[in-house]
C-alpha positions in Angstrom: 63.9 100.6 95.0 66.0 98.3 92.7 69.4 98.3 92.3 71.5 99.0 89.0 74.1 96.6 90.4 74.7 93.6 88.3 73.0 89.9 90.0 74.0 86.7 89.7 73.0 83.5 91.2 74.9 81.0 93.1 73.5 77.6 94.5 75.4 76.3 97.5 74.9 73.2 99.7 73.1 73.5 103.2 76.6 73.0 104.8 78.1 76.2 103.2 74.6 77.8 103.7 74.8 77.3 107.1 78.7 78.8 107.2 77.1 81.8 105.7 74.4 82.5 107.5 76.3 81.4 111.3 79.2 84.5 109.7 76.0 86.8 109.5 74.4 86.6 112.1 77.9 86.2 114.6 78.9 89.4 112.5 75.4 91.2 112.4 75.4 91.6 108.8 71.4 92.5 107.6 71.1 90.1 105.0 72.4 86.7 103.5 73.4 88.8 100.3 75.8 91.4 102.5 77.2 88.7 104.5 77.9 86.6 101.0 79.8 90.0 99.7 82.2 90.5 102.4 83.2 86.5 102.2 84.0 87.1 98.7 86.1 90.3 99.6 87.6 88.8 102.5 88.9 85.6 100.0 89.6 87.9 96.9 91.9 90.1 99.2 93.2 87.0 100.9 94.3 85.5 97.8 95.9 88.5 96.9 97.9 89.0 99.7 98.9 85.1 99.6 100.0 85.5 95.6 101.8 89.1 96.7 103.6 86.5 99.2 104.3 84.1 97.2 106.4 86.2 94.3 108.3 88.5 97.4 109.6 85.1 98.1 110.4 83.5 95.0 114.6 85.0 94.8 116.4 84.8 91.3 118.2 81.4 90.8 121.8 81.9 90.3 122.9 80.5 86.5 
């Protein structure tokens, strides 16, 4: 059945191939493409929580 969802293709070396597929098969994920997904949702919300960081601790200079 094919999917409706957007594709897109990325080319990685066999080093970060190898991250990829040792995170799914450690976290049973059933394919390269799920394991890949949760990665990017995993850094997107990482970053987000690190740039929500950063601006709670910038404080106001005083003039």
């Amino acid at each position: 059945m094919p999917t409706q969802k957007p594709r897109y293709t990325v080319i990685v070396d066999e080093e970060l191939l190898k991250e990829i597929d040792d995170f799914r098969f450690e976290n049973r994920y059933p394919s390269r493409s799920a394991a890949t997904l949760e990665l990017i949702r995993i850094g997107i919300e990482q970053l987000k929580k690190e740039k929500e960081a950063a601006s709670s601790n910038q404080q106001p200079t005083d003039l």
